[in-house]
C-alpha positions as protocol buffer text, in pm:
chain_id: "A"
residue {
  index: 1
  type: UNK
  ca { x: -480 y: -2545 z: 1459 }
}
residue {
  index: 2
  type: UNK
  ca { x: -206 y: -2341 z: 1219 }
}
residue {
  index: 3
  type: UNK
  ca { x: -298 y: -2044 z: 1372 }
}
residue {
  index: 4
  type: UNK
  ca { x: -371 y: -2106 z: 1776 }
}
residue {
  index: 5
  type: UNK
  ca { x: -264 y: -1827 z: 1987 }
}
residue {
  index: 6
  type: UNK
  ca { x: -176 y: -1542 z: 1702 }
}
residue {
  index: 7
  type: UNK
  ca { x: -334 y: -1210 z: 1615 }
}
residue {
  index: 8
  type: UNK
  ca { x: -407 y: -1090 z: 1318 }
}
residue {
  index: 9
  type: UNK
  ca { x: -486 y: -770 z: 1141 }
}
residue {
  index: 10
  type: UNK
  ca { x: -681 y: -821 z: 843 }
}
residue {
  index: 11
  type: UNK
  ca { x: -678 y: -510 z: 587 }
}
residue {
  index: 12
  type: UNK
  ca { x: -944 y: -483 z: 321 }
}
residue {
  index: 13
  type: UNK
  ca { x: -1247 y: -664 z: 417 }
}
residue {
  index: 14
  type: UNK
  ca { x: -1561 y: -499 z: 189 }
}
residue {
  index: 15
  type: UNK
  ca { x: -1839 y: -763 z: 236 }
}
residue {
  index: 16
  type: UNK
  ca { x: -1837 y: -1130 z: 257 }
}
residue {
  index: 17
  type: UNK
  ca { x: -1714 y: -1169 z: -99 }
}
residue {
  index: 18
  type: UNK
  ca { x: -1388 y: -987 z: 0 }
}
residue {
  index: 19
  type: UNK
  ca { x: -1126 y: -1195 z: -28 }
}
residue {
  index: 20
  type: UNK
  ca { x: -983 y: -1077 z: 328 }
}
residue {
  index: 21
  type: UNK
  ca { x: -1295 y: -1231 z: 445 }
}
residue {
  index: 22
  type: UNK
  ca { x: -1256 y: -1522 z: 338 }
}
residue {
  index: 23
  type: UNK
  ca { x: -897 y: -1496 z: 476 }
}
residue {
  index: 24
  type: UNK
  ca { x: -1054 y: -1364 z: 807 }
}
residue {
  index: 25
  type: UNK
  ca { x: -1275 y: -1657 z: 838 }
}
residue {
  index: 26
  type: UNK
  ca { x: -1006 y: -1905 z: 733 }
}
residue {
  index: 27
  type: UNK
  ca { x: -767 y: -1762 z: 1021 }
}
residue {
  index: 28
  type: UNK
  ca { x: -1039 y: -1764 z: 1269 }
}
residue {
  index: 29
  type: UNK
  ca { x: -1121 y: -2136 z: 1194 }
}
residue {
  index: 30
  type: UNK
  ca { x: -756 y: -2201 z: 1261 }
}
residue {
  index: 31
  type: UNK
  ca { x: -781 y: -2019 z: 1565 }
}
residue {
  index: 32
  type: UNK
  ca { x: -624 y: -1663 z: 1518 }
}
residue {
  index: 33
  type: UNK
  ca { x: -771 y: -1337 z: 1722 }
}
residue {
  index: 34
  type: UNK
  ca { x: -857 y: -1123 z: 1428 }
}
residue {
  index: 35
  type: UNK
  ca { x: -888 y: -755 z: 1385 }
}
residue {
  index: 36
  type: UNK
  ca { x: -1021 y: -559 z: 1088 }
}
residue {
  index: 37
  type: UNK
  ca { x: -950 y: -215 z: 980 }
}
residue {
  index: 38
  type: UNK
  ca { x: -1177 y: -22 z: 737 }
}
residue {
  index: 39
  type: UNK
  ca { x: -1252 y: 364 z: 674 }
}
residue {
  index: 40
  type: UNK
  ca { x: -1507 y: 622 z: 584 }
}
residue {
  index: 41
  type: UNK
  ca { x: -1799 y: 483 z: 409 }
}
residue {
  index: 42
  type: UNK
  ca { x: -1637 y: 135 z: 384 }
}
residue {
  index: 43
  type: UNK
  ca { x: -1637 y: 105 z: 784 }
}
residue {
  index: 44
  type: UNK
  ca { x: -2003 y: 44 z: 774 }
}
residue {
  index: 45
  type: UNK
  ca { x: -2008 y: -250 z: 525 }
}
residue {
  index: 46
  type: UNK
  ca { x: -1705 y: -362 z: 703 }
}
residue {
  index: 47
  type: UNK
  ca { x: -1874 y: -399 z: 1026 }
}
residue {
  index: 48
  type: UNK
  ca { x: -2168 y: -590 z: 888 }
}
residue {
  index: 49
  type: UNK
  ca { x: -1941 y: -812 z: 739 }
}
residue {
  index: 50
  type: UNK
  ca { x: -1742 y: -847 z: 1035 }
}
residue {
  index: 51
  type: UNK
  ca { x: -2077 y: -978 z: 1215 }
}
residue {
  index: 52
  type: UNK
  ca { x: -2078 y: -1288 z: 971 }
}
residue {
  index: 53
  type: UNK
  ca { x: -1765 y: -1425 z: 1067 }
}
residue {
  index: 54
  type: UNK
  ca { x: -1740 y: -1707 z: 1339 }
}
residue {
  index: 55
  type: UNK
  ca { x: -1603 y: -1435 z: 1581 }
}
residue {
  index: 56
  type: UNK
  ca { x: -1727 y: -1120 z: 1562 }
}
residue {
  index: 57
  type: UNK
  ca { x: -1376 y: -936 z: 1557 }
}
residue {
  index: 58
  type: UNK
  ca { x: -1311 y: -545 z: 1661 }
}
residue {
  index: 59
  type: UNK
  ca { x: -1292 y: -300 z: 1349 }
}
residue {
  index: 60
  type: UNK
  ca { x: -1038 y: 4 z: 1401 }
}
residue {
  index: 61
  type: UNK
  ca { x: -1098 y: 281 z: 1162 }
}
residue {
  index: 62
  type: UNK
  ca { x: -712 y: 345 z: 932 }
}
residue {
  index: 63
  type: UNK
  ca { x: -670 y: 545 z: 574 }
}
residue {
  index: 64
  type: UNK
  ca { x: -343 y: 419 z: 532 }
}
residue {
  index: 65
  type: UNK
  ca { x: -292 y: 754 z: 365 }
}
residue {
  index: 66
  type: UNK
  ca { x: -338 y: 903 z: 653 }
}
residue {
  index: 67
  type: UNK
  ca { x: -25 y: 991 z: 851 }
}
residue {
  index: 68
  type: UNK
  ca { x: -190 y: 1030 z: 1195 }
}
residue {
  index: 69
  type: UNK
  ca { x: -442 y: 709 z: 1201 }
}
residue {
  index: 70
  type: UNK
  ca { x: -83 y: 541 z: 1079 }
}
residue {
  index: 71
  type: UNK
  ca { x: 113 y: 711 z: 1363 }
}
residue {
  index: 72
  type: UNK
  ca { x: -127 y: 607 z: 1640 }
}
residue {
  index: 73
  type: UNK
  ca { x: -189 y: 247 z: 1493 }
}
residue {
  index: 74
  type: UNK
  ca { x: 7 y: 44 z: 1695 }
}
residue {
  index: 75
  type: UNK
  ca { x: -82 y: 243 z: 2018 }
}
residue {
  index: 76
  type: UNK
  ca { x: -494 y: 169 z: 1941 }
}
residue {
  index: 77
  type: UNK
  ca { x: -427 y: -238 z: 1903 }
}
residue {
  index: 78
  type: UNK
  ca { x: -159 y: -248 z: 2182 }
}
residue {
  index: 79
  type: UNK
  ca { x: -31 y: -613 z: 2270 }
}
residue {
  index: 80
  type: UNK
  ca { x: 147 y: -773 z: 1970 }
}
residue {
  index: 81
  type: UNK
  ca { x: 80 y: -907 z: 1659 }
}
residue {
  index: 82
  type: UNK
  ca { x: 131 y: -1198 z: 1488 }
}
residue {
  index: 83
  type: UNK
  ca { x: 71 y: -1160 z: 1128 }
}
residue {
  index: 84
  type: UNK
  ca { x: -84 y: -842 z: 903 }
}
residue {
  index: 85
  type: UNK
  ca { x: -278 y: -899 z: 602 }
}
residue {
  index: 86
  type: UNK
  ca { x: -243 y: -637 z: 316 }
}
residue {
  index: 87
  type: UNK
  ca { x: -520 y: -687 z: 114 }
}
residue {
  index: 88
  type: UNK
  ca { x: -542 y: -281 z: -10 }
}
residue {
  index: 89
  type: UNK
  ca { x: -569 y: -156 z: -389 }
}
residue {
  index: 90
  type: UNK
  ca { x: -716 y: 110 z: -543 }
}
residue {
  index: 91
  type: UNK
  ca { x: -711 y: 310 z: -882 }
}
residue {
  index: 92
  type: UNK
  ca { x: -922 y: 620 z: -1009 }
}
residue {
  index: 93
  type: UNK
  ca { x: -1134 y: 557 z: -1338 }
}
residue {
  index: 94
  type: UNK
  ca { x: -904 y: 682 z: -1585 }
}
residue {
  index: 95
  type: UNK
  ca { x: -634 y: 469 z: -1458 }
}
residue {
  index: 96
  type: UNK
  ca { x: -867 y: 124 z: -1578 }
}
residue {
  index: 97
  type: UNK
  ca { x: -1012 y: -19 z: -1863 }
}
residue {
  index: 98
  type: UNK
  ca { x: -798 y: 96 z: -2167 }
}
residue {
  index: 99
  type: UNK
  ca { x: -661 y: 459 z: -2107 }
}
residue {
  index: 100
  type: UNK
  ca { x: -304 y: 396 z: -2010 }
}
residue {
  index: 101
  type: UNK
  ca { x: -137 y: 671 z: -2173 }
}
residue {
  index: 102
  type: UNK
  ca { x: -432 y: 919 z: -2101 }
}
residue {
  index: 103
  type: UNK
  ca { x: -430 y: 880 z: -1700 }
}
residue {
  index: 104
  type: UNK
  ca { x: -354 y: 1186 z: -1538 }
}
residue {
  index: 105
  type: UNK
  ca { x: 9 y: 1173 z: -1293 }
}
residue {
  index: 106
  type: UNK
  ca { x: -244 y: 1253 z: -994 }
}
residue {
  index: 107
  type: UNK
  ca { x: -493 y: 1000 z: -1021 }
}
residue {
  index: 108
  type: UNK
  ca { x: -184 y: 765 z: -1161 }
}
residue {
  index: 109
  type: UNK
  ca { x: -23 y: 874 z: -759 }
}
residue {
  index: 110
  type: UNK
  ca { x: -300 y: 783 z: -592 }
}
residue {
  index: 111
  type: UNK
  ca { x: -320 y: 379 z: -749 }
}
residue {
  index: 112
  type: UNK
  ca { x: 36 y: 403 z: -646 }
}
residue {
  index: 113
  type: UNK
  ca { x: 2 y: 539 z: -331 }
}
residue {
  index: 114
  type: UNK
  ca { x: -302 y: 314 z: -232 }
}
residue {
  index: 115
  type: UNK
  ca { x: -185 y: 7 z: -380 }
}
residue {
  index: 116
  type: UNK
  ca { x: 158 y: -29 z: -350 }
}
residue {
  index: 117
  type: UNK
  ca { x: 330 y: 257 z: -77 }
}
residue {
  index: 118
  type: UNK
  ca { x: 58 y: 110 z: 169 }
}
residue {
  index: 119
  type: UNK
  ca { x: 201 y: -215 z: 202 }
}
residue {
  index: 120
  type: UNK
  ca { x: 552 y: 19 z: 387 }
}
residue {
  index: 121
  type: UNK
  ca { x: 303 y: 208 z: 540 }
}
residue {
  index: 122
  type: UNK
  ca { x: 90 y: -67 z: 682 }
}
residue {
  index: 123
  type: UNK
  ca { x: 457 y: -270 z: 781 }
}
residue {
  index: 124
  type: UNK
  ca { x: 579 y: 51 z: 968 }
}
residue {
  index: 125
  type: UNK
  ca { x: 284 y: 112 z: 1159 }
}
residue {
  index: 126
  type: UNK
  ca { x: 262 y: -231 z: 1256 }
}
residue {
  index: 127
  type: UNK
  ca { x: 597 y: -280 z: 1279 }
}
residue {
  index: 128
  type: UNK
  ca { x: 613 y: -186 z: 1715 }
}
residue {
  index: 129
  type: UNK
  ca { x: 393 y: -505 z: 1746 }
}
residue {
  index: 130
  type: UNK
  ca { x: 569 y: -743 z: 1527 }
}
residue {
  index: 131
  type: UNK
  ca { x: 804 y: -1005 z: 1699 }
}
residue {
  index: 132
  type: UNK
  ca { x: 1011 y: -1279 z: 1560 }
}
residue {
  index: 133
  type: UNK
  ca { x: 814 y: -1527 z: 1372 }
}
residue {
  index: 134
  type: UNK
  ca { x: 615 y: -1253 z: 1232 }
}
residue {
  index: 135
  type: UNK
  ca { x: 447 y: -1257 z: 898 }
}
residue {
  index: 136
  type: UNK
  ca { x: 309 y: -1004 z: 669 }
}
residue {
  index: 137
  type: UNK
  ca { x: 109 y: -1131 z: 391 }
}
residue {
  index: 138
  type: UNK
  ca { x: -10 y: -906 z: 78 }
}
residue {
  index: 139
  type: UNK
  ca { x: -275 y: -995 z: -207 }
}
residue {
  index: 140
  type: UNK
  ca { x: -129 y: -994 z: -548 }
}
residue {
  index: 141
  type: UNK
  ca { x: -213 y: -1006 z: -880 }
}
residue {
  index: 142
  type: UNK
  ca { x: 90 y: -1120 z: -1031 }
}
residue {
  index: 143
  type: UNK
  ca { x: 263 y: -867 z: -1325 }
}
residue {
  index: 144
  type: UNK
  ca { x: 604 y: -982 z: -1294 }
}
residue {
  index: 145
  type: UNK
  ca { x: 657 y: -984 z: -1676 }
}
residue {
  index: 146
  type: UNK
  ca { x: 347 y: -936 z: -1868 }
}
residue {
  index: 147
  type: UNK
  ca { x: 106 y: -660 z: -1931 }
}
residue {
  index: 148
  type: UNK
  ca { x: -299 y: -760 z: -1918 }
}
residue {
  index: 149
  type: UNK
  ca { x: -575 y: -605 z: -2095 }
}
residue {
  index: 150
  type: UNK
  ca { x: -775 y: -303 z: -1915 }
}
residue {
  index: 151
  type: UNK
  ca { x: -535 y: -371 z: -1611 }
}
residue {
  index: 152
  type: UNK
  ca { x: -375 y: -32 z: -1711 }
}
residue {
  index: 153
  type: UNK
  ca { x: -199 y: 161 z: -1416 }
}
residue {
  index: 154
  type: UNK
  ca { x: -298 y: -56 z: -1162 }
}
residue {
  index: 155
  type: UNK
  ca { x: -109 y: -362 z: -1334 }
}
residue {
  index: 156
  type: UNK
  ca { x: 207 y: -95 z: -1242 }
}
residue {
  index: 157
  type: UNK
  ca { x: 107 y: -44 z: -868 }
}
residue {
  index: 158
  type: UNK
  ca { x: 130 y: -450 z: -896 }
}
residue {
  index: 159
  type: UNK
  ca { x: 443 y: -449 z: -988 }
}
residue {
  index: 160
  type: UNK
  ca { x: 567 y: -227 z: -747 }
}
residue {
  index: 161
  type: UNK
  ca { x: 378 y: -387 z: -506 }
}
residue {
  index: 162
  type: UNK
  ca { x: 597 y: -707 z: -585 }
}
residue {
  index: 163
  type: UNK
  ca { x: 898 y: -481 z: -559 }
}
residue {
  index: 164
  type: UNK
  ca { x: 771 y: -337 z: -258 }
}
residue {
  index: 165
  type: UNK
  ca { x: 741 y: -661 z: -55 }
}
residue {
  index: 166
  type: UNK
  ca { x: 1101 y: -776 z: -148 }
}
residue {
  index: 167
  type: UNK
  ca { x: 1301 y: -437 z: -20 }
}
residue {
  index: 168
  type: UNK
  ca { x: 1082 y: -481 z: 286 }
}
residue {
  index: 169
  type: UNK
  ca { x: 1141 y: -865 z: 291 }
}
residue {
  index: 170
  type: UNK
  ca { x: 1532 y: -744 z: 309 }
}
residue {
  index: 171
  type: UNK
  ca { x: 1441 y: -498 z: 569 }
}
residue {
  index: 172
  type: UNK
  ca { x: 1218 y: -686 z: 834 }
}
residue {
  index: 173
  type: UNK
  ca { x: 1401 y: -1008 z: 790 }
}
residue {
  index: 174
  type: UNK
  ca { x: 1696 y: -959 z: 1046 }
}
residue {
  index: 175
  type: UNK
  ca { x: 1385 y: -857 z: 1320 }
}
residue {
  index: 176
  type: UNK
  ca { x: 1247 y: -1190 z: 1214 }
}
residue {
  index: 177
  type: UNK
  ca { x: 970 y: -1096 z: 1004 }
}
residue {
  index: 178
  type: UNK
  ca { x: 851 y: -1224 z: 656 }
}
residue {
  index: 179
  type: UNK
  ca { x: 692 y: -1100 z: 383 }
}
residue {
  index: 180
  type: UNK
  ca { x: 558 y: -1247 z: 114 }
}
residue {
  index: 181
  type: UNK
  ca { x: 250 y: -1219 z: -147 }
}
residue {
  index: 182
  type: UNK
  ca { x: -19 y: -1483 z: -271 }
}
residue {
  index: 183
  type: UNK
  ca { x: -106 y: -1373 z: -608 }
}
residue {
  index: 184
  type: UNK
  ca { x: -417 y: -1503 z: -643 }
}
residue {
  index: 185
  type: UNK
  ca { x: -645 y: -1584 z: -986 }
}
residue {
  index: 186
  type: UNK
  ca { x: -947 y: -1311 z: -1083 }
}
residue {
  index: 187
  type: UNK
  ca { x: -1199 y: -1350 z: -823 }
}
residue {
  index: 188
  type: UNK
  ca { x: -1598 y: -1229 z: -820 }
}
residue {
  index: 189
  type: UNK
  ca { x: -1519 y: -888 z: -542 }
}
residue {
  index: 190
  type: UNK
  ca { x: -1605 y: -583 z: -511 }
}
residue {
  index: 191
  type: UNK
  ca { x: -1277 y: -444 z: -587 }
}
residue {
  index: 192
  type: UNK
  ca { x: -1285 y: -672 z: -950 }
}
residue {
  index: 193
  type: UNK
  ca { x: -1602 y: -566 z: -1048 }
}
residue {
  index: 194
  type: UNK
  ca { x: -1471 y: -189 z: -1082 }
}
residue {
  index: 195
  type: UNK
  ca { x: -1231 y: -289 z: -1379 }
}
residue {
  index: 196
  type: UNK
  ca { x: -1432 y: -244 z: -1702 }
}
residue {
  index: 197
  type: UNK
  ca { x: -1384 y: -574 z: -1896 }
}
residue {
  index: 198
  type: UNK
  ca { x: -1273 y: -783 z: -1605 }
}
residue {
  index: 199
  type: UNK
  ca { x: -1467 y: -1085 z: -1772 }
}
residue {
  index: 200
  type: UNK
  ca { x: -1165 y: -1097 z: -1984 }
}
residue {
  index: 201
  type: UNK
  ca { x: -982 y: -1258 z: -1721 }
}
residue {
  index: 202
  type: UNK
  ca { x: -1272 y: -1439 z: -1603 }
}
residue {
  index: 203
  type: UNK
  ca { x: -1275 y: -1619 z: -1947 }
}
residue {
  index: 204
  type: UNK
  ca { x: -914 y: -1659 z: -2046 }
}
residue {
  index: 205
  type: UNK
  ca { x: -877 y: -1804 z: -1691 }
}
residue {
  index: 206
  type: UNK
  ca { x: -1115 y: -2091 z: -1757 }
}
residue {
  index: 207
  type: UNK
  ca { x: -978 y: -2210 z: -2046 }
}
residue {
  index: 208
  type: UNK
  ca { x: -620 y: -2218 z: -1956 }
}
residue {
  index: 209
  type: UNK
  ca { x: -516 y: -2291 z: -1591 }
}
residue {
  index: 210
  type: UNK
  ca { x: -392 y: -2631 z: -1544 }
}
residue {
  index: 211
  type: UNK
  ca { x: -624 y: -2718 z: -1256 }
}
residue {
  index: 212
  type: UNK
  ca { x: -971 y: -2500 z: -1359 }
}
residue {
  index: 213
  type: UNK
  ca { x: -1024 y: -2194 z: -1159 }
}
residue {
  index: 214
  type: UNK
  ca { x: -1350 y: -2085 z: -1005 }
}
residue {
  index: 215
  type: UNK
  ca { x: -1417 y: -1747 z: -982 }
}
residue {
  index: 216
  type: UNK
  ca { x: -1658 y: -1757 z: -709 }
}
residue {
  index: 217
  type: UNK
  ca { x: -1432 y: -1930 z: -482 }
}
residue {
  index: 218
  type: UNK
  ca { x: -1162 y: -1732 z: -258 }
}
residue {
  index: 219
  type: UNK
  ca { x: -1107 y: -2034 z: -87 }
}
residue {
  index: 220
  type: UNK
  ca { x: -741 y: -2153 z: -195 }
}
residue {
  index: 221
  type: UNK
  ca { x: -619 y: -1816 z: -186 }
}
residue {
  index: 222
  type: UNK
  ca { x: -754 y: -1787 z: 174 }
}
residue {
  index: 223
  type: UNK
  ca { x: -582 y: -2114 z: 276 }
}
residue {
  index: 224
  type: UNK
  ca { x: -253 y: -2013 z: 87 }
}
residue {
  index: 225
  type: UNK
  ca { x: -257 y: -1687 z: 330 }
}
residue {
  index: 226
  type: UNK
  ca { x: -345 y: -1864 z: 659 }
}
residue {
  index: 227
  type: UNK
  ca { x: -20 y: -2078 z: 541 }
}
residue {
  index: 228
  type: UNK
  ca { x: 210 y: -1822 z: 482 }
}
residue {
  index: 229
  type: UNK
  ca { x: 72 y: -1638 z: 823 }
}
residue {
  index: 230
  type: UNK
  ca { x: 133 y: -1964 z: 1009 }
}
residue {
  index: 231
  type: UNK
  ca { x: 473 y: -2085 z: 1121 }
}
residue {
  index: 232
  type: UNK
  ca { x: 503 y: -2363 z: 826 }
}
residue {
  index: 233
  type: UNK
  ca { x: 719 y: -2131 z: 608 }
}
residue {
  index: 234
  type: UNK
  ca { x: 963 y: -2028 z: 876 }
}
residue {
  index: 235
  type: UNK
  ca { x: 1258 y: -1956 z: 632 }
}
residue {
  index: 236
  type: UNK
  ca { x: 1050 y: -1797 z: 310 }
}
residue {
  index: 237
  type: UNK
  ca { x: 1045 y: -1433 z: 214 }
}
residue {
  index: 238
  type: UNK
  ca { x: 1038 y: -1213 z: -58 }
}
residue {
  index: 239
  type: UNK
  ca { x: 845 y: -1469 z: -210 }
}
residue {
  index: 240
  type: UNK
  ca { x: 500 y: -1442 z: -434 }
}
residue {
  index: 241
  type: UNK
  ca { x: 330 y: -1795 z: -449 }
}
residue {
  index: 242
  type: UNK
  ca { x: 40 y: -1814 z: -707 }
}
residue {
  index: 243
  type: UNK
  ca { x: -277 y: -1905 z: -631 }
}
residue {
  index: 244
  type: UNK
  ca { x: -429 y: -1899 z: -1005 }
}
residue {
  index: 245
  type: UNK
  ca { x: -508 y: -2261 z: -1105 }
}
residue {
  index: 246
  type: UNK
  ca { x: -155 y: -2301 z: -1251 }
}
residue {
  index: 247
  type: UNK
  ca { x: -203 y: -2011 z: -1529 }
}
residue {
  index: 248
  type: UNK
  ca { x: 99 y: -1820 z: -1478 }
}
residue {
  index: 249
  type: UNK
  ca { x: 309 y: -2150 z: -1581 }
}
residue {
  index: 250
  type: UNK
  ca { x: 124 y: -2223 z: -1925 }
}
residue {
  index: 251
  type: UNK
  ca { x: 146 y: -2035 z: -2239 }
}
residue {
  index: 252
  type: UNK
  ca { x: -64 y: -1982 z: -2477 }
}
């Protein structure tokens, strides 16, 4: 098994359409110890979820804008960890769905905050635990060079997510520790559903990747994640490897 003998904390996980679920379950299969994290009125759905995996794993409560659940992180799991798994993003409404230049710079903070500063945040508070051979692992949606439709502000926290991931790739790399993103293809969540007009991306998806792309199925970007958490990539970092049917390659 890829995974046999690692722990794992898994960020993110909503319900059982998450895609850290299906990362979760994925890891578990491949026989990682997995713990969640969740907060406030998420930790409840979190915990139901958490009873559908194979494993029912331990949920700690962490804001990652919270300073003192960050602080006392590493102390709460104890032992050592093998791998982390950002999967963290949020935006206010007026940051979504068409009112780029309107957004306010406070609710424009907070996507930024949430969705890109967390993945430092997460890496430092986890960073006591983490070993050589380490791997942190981050859910993208890739806006390297391109701006989307209704993405808005949170196609910006992307991007500095991606620019996030590399300084820290420079950082944790001499303590042995990767970093990397998957950016995965528009997938049926939670977290998608709160983007007015996210069926554009459902149906511009469909008709151009390479190799189709399901939007019910978080499989492949699960499996690209247990990969990149395992010990098959030992010398890649700073690396974002798409998991989108081939889209990103083809143009119009």
């Amino acid at each position: 098994m890829l995974l046999a003998d690692k722990r794992l904390l898994v960020t993110g996980v909503l319900n059982d359409a998450s895609i850290a679920f299906a990362v979760a379950r994925r890891a578990q299969e491949e026989g990682a110890d997995v713990v969640l994290t969740s907060f406030g009125r998420a930790l409840r759905l979190t915990r139901r979820a958490a009873r559908r995996l194979p494993l029912e794993p331990d949920v700690l409560e962490l804001d990652v804008t919270d300073r003192e659940q960050l602080a006392s992180l590493a102390s709460r799991l104890g032992g050592r960890l093998d791998g982390v798994v950002h999967a963290i993003g949020f935006a206010p409404d007026s940051c979504l769905g068409g009112g780029f230049l309107d957004a306010p710079w406070d609710d424009v903070a907070v996507a930024l905050r949430v969705s890109a500063y967390s993945l430092s945040a997460l890496a430092a508070a986890c960073r006591p635990l983490l070993g050589p051979g380490a791997s942190i692992v981050g859910l993208d949606f890739d806006n390297d060079d391109q701006a989307w439709p209704v993405y808005d502000w949170m196609g910006v926290a992307k991007a500095a997510l991606e620019s996030a991931a590399r300084y820290l790739a420079r950082d944790l790399g001499p303590e042995g520790v990767r970093v990397n993103l998957v950016a995965a293809g528009p997938l049926r969540t939670i977290a998608a559903r709160s983007i007015p007009g996210f069926e554009q991306f459902e149906d511009v998806w469909t008709a151009r990747a390479p190799l189709g792309w399901d939007v019910r199925d978080p499989g492949p970007v699960a499996a690209a994640c247990v990969a990149l958490l395992s010990d098959l990539f030992p010398a890649t970092t700073g690396e974002i490897v798409h998991v989108d049917g081939g889209f990103h390659a083809v143009g119009a």
